[in-house]
FIMARPA-187355 format. One line per field, with one value per atom (N, C-alpha, C): residue number from 1; atom name; x, y, z; residue in three letters. Coordinates in steps of 0.2 Angstrom, whole numbers, plus 2048, in hexadecimal, padded with zeros to 3 digits. Example, Ala and Ser with C-alpha at 12.3 -4.5 7.8 and 13.67 -1.06 7.14 Angstrom:
BEGIN
n: c(1 / 1 / 1 / 2 / 2 / 2)
atom: c(N / CA / C / N / CA / C)
east: c(842 / 83E / 842 / 840 / 844 / 840)
north: c(7E4 / 7EA / 7F0 / 7F5 / 7FB / 800)
up: c(827 / 827 / 827 / 823 / 824 / 827)
res: c(ALA / ALA / ALA / SER / SER / SER)
// end
This chain:
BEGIN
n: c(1 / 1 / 1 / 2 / 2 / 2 / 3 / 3 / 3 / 4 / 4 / 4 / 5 / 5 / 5 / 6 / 6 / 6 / 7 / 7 / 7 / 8 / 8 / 8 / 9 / 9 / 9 / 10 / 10 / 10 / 11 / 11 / 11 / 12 / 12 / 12 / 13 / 13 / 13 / 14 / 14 / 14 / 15 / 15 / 15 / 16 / 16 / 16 / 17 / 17 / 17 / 18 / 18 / 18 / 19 / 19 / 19 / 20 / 20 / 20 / 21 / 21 / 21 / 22 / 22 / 22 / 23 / 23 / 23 / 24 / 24 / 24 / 25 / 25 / 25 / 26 / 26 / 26 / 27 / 27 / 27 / 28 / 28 / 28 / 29 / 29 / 29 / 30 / 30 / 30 / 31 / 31 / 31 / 32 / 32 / 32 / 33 / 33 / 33 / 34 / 34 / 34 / 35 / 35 / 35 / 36 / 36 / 36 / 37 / 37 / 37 / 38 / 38 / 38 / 39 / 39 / 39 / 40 / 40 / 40 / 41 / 41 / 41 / 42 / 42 / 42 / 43 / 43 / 43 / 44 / 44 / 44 / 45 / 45 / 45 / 46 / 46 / 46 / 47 / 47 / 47 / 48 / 48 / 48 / 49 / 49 / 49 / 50 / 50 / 50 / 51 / 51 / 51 / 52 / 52 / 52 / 53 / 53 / 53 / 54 / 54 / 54 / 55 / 55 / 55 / 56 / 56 / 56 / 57 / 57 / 57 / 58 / 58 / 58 / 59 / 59 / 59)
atom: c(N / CA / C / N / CA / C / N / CA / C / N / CA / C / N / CA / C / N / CA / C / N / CA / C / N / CA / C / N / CA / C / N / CA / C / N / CA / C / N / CA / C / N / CA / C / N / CA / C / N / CA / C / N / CA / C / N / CA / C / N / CA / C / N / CA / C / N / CA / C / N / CA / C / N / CA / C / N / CA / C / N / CA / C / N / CA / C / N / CA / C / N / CA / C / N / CA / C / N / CA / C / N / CA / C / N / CA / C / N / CA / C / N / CA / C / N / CA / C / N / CA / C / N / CA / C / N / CA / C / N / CA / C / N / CA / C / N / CA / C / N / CA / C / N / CA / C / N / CA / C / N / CA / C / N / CA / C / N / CA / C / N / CA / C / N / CA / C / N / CA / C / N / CA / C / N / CA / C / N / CA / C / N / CA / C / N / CA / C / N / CA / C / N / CA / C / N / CA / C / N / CA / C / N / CA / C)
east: c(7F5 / 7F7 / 7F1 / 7EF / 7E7 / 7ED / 7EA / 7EE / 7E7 / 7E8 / 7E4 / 7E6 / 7E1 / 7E4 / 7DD / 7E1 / 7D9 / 7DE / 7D8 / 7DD / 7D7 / 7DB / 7D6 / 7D8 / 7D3 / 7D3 / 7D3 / 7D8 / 7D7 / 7D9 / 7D6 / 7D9 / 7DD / 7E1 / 7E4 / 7E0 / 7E6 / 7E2 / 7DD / 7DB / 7D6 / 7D6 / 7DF / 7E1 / 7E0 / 7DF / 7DF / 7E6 / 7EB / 7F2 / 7F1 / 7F2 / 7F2 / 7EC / 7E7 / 7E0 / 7E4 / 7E5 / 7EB / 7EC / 7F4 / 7F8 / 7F4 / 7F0 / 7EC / 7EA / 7E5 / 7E1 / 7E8 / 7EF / 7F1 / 7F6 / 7F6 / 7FA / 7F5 / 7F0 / 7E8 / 7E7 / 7E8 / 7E8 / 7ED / 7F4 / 7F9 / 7FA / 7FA / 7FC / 800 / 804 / 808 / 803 / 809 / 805 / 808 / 808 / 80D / 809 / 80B / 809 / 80B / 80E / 80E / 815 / 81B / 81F / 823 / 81E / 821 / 820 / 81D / 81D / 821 / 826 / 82B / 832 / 833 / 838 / 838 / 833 / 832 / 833 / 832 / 835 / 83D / 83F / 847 / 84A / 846 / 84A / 84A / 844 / 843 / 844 / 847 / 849 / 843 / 83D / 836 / 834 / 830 / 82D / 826 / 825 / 821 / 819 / 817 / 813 / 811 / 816 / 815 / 815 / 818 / 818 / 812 / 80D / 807 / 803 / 803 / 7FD / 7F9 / 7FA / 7F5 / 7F5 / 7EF / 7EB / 7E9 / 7EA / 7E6 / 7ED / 7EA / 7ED / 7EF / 7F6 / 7F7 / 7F5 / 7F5 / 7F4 / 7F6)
north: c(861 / 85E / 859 / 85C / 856 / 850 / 84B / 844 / 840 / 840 / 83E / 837 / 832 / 82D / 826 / 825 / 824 / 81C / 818 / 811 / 80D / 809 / 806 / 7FF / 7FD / 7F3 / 7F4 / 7F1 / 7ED / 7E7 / 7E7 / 7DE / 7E1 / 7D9 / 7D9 / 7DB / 7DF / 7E3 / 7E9 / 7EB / 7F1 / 7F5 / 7F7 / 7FF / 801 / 800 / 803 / 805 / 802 / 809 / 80E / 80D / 814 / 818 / 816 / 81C / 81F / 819 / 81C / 822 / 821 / 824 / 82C / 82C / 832 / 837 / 832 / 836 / 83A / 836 / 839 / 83F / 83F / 845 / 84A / 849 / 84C / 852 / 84F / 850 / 852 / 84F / 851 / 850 / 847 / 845 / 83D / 83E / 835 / 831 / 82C / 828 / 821 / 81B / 817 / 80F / 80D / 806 / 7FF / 7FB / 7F4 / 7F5 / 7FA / 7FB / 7FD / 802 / 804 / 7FE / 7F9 / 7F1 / 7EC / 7EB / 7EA / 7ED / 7F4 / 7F6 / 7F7 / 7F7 / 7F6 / 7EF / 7E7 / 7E2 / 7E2 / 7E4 / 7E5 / 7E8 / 7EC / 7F1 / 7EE / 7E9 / 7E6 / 7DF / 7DD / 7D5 / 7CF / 7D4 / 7D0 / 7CE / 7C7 / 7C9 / 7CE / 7CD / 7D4 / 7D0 / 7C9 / 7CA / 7CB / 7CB / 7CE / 7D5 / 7DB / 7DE / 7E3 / 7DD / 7E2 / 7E1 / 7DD / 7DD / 7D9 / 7D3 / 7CE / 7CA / 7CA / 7C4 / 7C0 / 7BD / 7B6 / 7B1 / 7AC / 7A4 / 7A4 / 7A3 / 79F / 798 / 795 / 78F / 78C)
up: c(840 / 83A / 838 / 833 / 82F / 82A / 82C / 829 / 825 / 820 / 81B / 816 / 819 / 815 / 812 / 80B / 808 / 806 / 807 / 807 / 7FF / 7F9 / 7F4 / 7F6 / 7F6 / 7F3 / 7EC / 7ED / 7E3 / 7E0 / 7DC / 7DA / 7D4 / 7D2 / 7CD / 7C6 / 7C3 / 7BC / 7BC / 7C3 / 7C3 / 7C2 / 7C2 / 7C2 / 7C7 / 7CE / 7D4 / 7D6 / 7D3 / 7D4 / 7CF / 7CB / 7C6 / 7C9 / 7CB / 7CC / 7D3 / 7D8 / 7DF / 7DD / 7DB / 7D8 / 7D5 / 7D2 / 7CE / 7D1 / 7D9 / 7DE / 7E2 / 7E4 / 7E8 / 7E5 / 7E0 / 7D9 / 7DA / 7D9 / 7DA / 7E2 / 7E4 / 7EE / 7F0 / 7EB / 7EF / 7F4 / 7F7 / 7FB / 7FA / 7FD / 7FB / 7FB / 7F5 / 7F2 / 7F4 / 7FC / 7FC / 7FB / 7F5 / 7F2 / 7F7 / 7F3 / 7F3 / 7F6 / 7F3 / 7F5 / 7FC / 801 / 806 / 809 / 808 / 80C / 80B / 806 / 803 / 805 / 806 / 809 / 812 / 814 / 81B / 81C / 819 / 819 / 81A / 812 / 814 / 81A / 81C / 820 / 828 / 829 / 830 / 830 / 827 / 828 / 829 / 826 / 828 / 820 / 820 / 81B / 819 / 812 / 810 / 814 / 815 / 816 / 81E / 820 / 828 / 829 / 823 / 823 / 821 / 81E / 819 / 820 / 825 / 828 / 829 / 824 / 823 / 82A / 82B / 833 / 831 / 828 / 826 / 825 / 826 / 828 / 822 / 820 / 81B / 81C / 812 / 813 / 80E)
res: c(UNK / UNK / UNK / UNK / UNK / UNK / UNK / UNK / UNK / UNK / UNK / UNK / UNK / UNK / UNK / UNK / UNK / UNK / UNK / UNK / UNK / UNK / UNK / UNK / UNK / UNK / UNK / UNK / UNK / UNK / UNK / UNK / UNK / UNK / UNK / UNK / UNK / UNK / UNK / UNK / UNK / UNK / UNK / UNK / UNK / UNK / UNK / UNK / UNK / UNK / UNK / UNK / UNK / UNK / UNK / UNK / UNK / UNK / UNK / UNK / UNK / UNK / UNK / UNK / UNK / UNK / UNK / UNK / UNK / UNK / UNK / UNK / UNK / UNK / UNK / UNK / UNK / UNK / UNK / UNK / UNK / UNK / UNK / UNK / UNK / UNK / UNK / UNK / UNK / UNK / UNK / UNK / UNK / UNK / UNK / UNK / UNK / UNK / UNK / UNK / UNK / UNK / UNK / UNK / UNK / UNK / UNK / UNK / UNK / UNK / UNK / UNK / UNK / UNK / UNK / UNK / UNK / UNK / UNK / UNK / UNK / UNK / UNK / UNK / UNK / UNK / UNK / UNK / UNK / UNK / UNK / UNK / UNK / UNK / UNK / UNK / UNK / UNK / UNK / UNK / UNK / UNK / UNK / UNK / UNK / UNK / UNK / UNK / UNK / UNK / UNK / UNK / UNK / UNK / UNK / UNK / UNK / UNK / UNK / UNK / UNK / UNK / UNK / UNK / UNK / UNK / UNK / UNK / UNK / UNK / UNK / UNK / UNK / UNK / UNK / UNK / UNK)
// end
């Protein structure tokens, strides 16, 4: 099973969801946002920022 995964930086305002979203309509392959880091929060009682991964220091 071939697993294909294309990851964008984007800033605010860029369009980098919508373009996302376009490519993966495109390909045909899922498209998971801002969102499945959000309900993976909910789900393990964690905040979203432990959830997304970040290794930078709050401050």
């Amino acid at each position: 099973m071939k697993h294909t995964i294309i990851t964008i930086s984007r800033q605010y305002g860029s369009g980098g969801r919508d373009i996302g979203h376009l490519i993966s309509k495109h390909l045909d392959i899922p498209c998971y946002d801002r969102s499945i880091i959000d309900k993976t929060a909910i789900i393990t009682c964690a905040s979203t920022w432990d959830c997304s991964g970040c290794s930078a220091v709050r401050r």
